[in-house]
C-alpha positions in Angstrom: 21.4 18.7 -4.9 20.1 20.4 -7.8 19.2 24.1 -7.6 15.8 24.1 -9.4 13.0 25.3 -8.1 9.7 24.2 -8.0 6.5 26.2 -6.9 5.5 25.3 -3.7 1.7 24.6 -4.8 3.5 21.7 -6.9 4.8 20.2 -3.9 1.9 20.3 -1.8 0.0 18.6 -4.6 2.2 15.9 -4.9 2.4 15.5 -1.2 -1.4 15.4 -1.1 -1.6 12.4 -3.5 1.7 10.8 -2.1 -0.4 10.3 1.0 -3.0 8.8 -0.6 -0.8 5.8 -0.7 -2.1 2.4 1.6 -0.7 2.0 4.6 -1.6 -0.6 8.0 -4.9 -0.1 9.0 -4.7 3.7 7.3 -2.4 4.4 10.1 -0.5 6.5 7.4 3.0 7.1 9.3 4.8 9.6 7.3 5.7 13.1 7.4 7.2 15.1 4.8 9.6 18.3 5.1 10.6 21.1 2.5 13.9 22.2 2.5 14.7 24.8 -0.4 14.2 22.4 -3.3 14.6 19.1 -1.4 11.5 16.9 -0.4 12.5 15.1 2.9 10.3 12.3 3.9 10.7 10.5 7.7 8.8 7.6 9.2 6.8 8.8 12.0 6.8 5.5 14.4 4.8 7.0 16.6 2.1 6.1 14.0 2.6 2.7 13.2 0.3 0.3 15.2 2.7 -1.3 17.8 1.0 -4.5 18.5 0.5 -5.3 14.8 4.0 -3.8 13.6 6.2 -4.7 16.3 9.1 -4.6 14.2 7.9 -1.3 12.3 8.5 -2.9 9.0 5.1 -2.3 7.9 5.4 1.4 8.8 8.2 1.2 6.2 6.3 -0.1 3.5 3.6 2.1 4.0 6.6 5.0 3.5 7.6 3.4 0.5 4.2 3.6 -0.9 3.9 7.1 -0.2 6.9 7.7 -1.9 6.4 6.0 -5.3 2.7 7.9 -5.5 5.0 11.1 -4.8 7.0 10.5 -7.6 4.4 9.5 -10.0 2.5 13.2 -9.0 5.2 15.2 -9.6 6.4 13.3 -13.2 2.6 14.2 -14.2 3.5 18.0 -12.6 6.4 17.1 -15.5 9.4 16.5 -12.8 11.5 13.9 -12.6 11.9 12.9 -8.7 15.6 12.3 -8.1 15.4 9.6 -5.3 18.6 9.3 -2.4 17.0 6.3 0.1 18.7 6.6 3.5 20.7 9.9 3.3 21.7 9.8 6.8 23.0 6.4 7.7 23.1 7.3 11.4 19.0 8.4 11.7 17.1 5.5 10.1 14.0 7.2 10.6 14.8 9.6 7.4 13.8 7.3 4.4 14.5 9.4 1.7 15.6 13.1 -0.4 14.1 14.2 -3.3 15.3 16.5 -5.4 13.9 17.3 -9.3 14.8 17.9 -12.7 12.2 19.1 -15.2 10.9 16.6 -17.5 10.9 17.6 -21.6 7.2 16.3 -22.4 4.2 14.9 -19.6 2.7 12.2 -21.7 -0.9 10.3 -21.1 0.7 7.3 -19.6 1.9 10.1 -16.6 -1.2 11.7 -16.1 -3.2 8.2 -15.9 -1.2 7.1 -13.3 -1.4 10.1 -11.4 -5.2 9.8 -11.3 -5.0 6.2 -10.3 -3.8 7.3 -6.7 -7.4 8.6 -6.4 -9.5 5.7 -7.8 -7.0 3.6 -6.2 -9.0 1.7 -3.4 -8.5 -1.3 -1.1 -11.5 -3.8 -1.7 -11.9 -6.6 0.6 -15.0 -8.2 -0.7 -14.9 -11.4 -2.9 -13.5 -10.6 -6.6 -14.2 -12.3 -10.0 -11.2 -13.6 -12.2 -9.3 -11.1 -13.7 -9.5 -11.3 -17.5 -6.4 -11.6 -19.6 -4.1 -12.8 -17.0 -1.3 -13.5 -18.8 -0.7 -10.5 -20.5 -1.5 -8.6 -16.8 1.3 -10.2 -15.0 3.8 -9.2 -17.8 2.5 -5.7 -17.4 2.8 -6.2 -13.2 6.3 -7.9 -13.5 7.6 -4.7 -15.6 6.2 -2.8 -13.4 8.6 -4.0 -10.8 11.9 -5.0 -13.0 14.8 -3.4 -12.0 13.2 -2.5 -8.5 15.4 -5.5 -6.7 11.9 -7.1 -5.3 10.5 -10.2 -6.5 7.2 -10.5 -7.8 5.1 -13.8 -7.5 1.5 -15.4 -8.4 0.7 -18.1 -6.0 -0.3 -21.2 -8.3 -3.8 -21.6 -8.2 -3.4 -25.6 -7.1 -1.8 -23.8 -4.3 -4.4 -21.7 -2.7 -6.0 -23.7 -0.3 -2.4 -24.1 1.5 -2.0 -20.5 1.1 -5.6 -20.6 2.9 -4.6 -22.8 5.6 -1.6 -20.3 6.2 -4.0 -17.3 6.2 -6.1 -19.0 8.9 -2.5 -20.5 10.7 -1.6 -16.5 11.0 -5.0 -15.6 12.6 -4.9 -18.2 15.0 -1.8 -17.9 16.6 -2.9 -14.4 17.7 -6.5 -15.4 18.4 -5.8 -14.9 22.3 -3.5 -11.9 22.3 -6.1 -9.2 23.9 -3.3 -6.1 23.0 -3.7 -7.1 19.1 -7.4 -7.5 18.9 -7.7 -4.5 21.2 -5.6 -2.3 18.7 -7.6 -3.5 15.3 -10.6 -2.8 17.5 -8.8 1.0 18.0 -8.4 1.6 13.9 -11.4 0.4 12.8 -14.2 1.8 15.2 -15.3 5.4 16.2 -16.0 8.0 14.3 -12.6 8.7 13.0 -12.2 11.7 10.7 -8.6 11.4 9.0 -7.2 7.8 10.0 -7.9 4.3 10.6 -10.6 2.1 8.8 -14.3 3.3 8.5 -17.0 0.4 9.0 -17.7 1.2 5.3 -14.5 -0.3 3.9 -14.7 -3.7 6.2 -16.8 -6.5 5.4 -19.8 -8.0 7.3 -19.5 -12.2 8.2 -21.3 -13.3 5.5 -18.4 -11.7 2.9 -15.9 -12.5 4.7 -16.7 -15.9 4.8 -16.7 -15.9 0.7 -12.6 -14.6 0.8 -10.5 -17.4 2.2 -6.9 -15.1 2.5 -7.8 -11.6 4.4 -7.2 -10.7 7.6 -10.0 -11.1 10.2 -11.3 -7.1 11.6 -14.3 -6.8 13.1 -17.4 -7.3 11.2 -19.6 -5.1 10.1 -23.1 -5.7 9.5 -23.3 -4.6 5.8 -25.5 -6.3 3.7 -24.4 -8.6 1.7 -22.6 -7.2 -1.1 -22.0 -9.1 -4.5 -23.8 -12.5 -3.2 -23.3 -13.2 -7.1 -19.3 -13.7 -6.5 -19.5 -17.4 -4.7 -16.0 -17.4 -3.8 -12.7 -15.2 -4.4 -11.5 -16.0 -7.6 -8.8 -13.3 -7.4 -4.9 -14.4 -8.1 -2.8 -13.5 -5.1 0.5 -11.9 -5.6 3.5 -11.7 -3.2 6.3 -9.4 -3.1 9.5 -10.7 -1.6 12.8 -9.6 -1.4 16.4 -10.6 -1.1 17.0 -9.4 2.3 15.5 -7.4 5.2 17.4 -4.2 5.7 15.6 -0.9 5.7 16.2 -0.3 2.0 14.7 -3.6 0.9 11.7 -2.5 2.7 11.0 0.5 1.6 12.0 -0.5 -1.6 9.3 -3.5 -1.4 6.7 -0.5 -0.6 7.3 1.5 -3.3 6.7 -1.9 -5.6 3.6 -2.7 -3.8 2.4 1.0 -5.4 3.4 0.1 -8.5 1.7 -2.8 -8.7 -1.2 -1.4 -7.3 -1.1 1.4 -9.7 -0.5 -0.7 -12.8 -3.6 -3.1 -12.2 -5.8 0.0 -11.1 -4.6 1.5 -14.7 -6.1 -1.5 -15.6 -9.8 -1.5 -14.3 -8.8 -4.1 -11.7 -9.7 -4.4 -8.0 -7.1 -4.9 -5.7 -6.5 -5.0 -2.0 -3.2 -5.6 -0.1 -2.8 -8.2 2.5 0.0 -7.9 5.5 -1.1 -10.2 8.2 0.9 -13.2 6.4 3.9 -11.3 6.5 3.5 -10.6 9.9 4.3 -13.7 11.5 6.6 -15.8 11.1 5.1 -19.6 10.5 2.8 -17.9 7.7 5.6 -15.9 6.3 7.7 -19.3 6.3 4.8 -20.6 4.3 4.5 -18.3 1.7 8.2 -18.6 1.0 7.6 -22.2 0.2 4.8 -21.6 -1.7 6.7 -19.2 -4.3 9.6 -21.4 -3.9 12.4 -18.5 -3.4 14.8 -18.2 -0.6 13.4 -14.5 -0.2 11.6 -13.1 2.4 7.8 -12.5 1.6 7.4 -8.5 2.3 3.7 -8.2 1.2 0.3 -9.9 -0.2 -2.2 -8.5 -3.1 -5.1 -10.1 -4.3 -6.3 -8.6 -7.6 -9.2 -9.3 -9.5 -12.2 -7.6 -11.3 -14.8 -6.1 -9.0 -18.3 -6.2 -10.7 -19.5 -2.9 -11.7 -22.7 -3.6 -10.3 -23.2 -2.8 -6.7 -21.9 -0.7 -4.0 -18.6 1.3 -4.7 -15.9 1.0 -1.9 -15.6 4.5 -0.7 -12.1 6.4 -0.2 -10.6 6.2 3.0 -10.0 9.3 5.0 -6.1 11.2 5.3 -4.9 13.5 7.6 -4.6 17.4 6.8 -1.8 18.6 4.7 -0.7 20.6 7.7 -0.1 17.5 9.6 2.0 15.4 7.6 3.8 18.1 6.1 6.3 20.9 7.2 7.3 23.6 4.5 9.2 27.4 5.0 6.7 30.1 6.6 6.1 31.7 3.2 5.2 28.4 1.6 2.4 27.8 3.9 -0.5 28.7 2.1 -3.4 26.9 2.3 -4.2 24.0 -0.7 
């Protein structure tokens, strides 16, 4: 590893908007540890909802996320994160080490990104087209070349079978009490630093107008953009060649570029899992995008009317509890 150091405050920072990244019902199941100059990140499965993510995959992508807002915070910090996925091949539960280099110049394009992790949110009510499509999805595509995950746009002749699989994947679980019992768990209380507040779910009514999303409990908003009939957003899918841990995470850390790139963009966007999740949808949205890959993860992204209500942030956990650094390094952001 490199021996370069970089101010502690830096870290935290970056660390601060790294968890900002999306995760399964804000479960946000990561934790971070400083060692010298090395950045070590872990999944913390203890986190992940179990019912939901049986196989914890979505805990990775969640991880991978958090890792490509991390590197994005510290290249606008001017340091280039030096990435090693997997260090340990014995503990797959450490995802990644980061070293740095300094960078020679921070330009614009860095410190935009950056500040998309915080106007970054995920939107679930009904979106209008996005303009200028075409020259979007080349900007999303290079986002993701060289990433080794595929990105798709499900045809728009296609959606109502892309529907029909959205509504197959809610009603195979429609009787398992455990699942229903756990959404009911994230997205009710008061909860402080996890989980979903009532103000980012949707009410009946709005729901009703967005035929792929997953069904939480409704809310009894009023009803928000009644101008938007229907969602008109186009529906992206990132797949990838395999399922080990590494295609995974790698998968996450596209989803954040994606998201990062349209948000750049003025667009709405909001993540979509539940298709993914089981395995007669997942089938089905292979078919759709017409690769042998495996379908990792959903986005819908369109433009959100500026009039109206703003979807609020989500809440995080403290610093203190996703992150460990040496004694001295412990001040308080």
């Amino acid at each position: 590893m490199r021996d370069i150091g970089v101010e502690p405050k830096v870290i935290r920072d970056a660390v601060w908007l790294a968890c900002r990244a999306p995760s399964l019902h804000n479960s946000q199941p990561w934790h971070w540890r400083v060692e010298r100059d090395v950045v070590q990140l872990y999944v913390d499965p203890d986190r992940a909802p179990r019912r939901t993510d049986q196989s914890g995959r979505e805990a990775l992508i969640g991880c991978g996320a958090a890792l490509d807002h991390f590197r994005v915070a510290m290249a606008a910090a001017g340091w280039t994160a030096n990435v090693e996925r997997f260090p340990n091949p014995n503990n797959f539960l450490h995802l990644a080490s980061v070293d740095f280099t300094p960078m020679d110049y921070v330009t614009d394009a860095h410190r935009h990104r950056a500040n998309a992790i915080l106007t970054r949110r995920t939107d679930r009510l009904p979106f209008t087209p996005p303009p200028n499509w075409p020259s979007m999805e080349a900007e999303l595509r290079q986002a993701v070349d060289g990433s080794g995950v595929f990105l798709d746009v499900i045809a728009d002749e296609l959606r109502p079978e892309l529907a029909s699989a959205s509504q197959l994947a809610e009603s195979l679980r429609l009787y398992d009490s455990s699942y229903h019992a756990e959404l009911v768990g994230w997205t009710t209380g008061f909860k402080l630093t996890d989980g979903i507040p009532s103000s980012s779910l949707v009410s009946a009514a709005e729901s009703d107008r967005v035929d792929v999303g997953r069904n939480f409990p409704v809310t009894h908003h009023s009803d928000r953009r009644p101008w938007v009939d229907e969602d008109h957003a186009k529906i992206l899918v990132l797949s990838s060649d395999d399922t080990t841990h590494d295609d995974v995470l790698r998968s996450g850390e596209a989803l954040s570029a994606v998201l990062l790139e349209a948000t750049m963009a003025g667009l709405a966007t909001c993540t979509l899992t539940h298709l993914t999740e089981v395995l007669a949808s997942r089938m089905v949205v292979g078919t759709l995008i017409g690769k042998n890959t495996t379908p990792q993860v959903l986005i819908r992204v369109g433009q959100a009317p500026s009039v109206g209500e703003t979807i609020p942030p989500t809440p995080r956990r403290p610093l203190a509890e996703v992150l460990d650094m040496p004694p001295a390094d412990r001040s308080a952001r």
